[in-house]
N, C-alpha and C positions, 0 to 999 in steps of 0.2 A: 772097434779098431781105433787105435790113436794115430796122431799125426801130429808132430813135432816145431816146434817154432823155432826157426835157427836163430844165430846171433844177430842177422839181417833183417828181424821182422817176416819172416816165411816161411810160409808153409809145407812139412813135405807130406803128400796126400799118399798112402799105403796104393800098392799097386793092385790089388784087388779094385779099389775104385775107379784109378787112372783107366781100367782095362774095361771097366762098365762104360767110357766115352769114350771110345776110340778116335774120332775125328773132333773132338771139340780140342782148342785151345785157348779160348776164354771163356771165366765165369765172371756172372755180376755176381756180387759179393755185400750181400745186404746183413743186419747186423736185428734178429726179432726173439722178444723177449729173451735177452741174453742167451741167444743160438745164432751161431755164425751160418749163416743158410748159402751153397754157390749154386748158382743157376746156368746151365748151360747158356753159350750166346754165339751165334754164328753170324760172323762180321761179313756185312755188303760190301762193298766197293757203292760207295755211294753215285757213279753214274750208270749202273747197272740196275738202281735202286730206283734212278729216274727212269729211266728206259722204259720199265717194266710197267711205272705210272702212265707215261705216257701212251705204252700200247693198249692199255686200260681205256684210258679215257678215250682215243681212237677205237678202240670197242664200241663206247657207251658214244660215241658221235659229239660226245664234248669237247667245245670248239672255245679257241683263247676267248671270244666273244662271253660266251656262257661264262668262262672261270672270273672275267674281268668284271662281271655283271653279281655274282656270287660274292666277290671281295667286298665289293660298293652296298651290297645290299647287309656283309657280317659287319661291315664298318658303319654304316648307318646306325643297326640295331644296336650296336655297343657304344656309340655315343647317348642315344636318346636314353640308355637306361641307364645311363654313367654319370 
């Protein structure tokens, strides 16, 4: 199938493929050995994204204490080997 590059730099994708993703409307668009590759990507709402961490870590019973002791301990290793 071909798919066209308008006067705007864009693309028009043949509707056999649009209809293989029905709910996607972004790809990441990476560029390998000169193949245009899109990847589907289903966008978070970035406080839905915390939320979801945070009900994780209330799971796992990790407490601000434990994350604040985690940073102090990545930020140590990464000076002394820096």
């Amino acid at each position: 199938m071909l798919a066209k590059k308008t006067s705007k730099n864009q693309l028009t994708l043949p509707k056999n493929i649009v209809k293989a993703f029905p709910d996607v409307e972004y790809f990441d668009v990476t560029v390998d050995k000169n193949r245009i590759l899109l990847v589907p990507v289903k966008i978070t709402r970035a406080d839905a994204a915390l939320e979801s961490i945070r009900d994780k870590m209330e799971k796992l019973a990790i407490t601000e204490a434990d994350v604040k002791e985690a940073v102090t301990w990545a930020r140590k290793r990464k000076s002394v080997s820096g």
